[in-house]
C-alpha positions in Angstrom: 0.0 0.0 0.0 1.2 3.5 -1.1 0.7 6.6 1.3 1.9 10.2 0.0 4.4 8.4 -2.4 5.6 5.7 1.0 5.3 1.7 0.6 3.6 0.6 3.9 2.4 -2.7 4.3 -1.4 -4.0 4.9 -1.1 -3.1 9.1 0.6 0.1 8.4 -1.6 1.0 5.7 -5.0 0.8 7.8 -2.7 2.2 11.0 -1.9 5.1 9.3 -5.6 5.8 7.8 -6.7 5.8 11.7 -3.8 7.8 13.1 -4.4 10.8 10.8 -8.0 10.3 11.1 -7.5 10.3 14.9 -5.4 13.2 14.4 -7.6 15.6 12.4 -10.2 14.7 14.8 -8.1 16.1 17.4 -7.8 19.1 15.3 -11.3 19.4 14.4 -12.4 19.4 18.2 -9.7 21.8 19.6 -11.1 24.1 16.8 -15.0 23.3 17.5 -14.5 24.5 21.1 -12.5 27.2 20.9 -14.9 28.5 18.3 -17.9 27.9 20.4 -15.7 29.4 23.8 -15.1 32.6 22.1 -18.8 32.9 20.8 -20.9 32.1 24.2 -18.6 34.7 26.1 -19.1 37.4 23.5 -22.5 36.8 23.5 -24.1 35.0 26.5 -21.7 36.9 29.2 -19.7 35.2 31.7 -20.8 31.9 33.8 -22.7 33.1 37.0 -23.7 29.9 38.6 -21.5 27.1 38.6 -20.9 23.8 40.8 -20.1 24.9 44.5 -19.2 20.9 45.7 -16.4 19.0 44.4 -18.2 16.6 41.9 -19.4 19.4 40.2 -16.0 20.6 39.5 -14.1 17.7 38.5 -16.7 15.8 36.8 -15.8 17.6 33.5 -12.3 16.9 33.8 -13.3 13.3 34.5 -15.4 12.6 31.1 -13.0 14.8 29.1 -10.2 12.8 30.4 -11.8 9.4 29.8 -12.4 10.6 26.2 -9.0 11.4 25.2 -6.7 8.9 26.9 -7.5 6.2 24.3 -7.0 8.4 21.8 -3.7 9.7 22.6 -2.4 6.1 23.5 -3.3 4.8 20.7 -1.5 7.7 18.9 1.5 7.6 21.0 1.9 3.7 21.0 1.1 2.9 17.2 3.6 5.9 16.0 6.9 4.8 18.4 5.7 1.3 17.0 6.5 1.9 13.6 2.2 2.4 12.4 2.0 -0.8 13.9 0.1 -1.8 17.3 2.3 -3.1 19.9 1.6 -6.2 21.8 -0.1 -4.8 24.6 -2.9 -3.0 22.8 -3.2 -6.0 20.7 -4.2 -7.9 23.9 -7.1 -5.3 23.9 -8.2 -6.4 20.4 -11.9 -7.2 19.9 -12.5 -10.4 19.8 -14.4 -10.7 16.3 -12.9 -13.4 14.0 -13.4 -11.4 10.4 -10.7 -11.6 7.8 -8.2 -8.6 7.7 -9.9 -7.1 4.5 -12.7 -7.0 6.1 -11.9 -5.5 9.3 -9.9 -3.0 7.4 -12.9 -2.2 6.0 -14.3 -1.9 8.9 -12.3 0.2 11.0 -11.8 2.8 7.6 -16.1 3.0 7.8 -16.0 3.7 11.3 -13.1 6.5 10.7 -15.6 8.0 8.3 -18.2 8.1 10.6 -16.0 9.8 13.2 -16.3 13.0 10.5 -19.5 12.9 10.7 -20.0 12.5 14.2 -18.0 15.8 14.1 -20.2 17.4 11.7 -23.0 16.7 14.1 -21.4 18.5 16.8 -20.7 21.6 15.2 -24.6 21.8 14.4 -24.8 21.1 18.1 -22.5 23.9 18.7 -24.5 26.1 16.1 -27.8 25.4 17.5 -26.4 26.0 21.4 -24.7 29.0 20.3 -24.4 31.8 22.8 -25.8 29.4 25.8 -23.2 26.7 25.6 -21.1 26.3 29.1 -19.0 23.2 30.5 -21.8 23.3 33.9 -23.5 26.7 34.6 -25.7 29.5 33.8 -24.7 32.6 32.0 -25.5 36.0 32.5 -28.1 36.1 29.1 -29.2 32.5 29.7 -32.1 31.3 27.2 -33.3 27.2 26.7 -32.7 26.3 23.6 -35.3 23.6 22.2 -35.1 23.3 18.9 -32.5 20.9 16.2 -31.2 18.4 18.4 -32.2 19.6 21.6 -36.2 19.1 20.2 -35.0 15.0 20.8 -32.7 15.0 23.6 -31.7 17.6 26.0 -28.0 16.7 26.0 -27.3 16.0 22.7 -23.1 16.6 23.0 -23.3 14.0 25.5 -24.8 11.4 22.6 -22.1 12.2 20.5 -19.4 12.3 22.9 -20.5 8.8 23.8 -21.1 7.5 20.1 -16.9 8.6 19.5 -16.0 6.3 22.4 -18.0 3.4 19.8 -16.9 4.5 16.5 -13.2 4.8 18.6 -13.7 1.0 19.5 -14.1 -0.2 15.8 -11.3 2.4 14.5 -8.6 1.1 16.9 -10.4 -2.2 16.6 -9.8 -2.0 20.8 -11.7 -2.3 23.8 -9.8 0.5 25.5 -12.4 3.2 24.3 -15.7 1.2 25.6 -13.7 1.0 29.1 -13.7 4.6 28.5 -17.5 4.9 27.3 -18.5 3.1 30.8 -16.5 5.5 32.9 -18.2 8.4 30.5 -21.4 6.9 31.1 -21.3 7.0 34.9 -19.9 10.5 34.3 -22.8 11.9 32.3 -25.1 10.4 34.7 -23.7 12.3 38.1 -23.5 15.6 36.1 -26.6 15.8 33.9 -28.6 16.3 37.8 -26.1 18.5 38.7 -26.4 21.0 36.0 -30.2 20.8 35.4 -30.0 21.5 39.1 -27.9 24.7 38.7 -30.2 25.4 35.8 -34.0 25.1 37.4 -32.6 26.9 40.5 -31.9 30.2 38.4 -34.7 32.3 38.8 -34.3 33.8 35.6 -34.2 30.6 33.3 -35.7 28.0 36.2 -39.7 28.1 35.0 -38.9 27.3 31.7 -36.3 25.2 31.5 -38.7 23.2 34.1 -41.3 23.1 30.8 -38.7 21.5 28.6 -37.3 18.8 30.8 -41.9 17.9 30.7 -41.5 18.2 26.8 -38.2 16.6 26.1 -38.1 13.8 28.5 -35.1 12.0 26.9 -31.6 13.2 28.7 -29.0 11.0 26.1 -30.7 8.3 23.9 -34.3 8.8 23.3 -36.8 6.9 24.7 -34.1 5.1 26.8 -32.3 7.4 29.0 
């Protein structure tokens, strides 16, 4: 297989594909936040309520952490390796017995989908806008109801969680569904915690009380 002009062979070929897919992706979402930062402070004002107790200020770092430790081990282990895994993350391989054309197959689909699952979070970010916040209420706070959040009232959270999958069959590892558990228990200690902070703002409270009664779905709908 031939990569910008390099002969790499089968393993280093689908490798490769997932490191600079994993890459941009890292790219795109440094870029997707600070974008979205720099919007909601010009235009929804600073964060006046926040978390007082000490889950509600390191659960953040907790689910942001989970998501990009397997990322950047995978990185880090496959590149010193020579675009090849090393032993020990092959121990973590799933288990399915499918010939290597077809997992390569495989794992390049699911590193398309990671684009898209990018693309879905930018209209996330779009829709959110001004109101977007790690955990808080800002000074201009408004609910936003409509695009995703007209199905689920968390909707970063179902994308956050469906990278973790899509991870899984691009590093064809179970490292990143350890890391969609942990997530998983994450999301469901904050989600209270901030629609806490949120109903409790007299300003934003009422309402935001109507669309928890009309959107009933937190991640998945239907489910959860």
């Amino acid at each position: 297989m031939y990569i910008a002009g390099l002969y790499l062979s089968h393993k280093q070929g689908i490798e490769s594909i997932v490191c600079l897919t994993s890459v941009a992706q890292i790219f795109i979402g440094l870029r997707q936040h600070a974008g979205i930062i720099k919007r909601a402070d010009a235009e929804g004002g600073s964060v006046i309520k926040s978390p007082k107790s000490v889950v509600g200020r390191i659960i953040t770092p907790v689910h942001f952490t989970a998501a990009v430790v397997p990322v950047l081990l995978y990185l880090g282990s496959v590149v010193a390796n020579g675009l090849e895994q090393p032993a020990w993350i092959q121990r973590w391989r799933l288990p399915y017995n499918i010939g290597v054309e077809e997992e390569a197959w495989v794992r390049t689909a699911a590193c398309v989908a990671s684009f898209g699952i990018s693309r879905m979070i930018q209209i996330i970010f779009n829709t959110l806008g001004k109101q977007w916040h790690f955990i808080g209420v800002r000074q201009k706070p408004e609910v936003v109801s409509t695009g995703p959040y007209a199905i689920v009232r968390h909707p970063l959270y179902t994308c956050f969680l469906s990278q973790q999958v899509v991870a899984a069959l691009m590093f064809w590892s179970y490292i990143p569904i350890i890391s969609f558990g942990i997530m998983v228990a994450a999301f469901a200690v904050k989600m209270p915690i901030e629609e806490k902070i949120i109903v409790d703002s007299p300003t934003i409270g009422p309402a935001y009380v109507q669309y928890q009664q009309k959107v009933t779905s937190r991640v998945i709908p239907y489910i959860w």
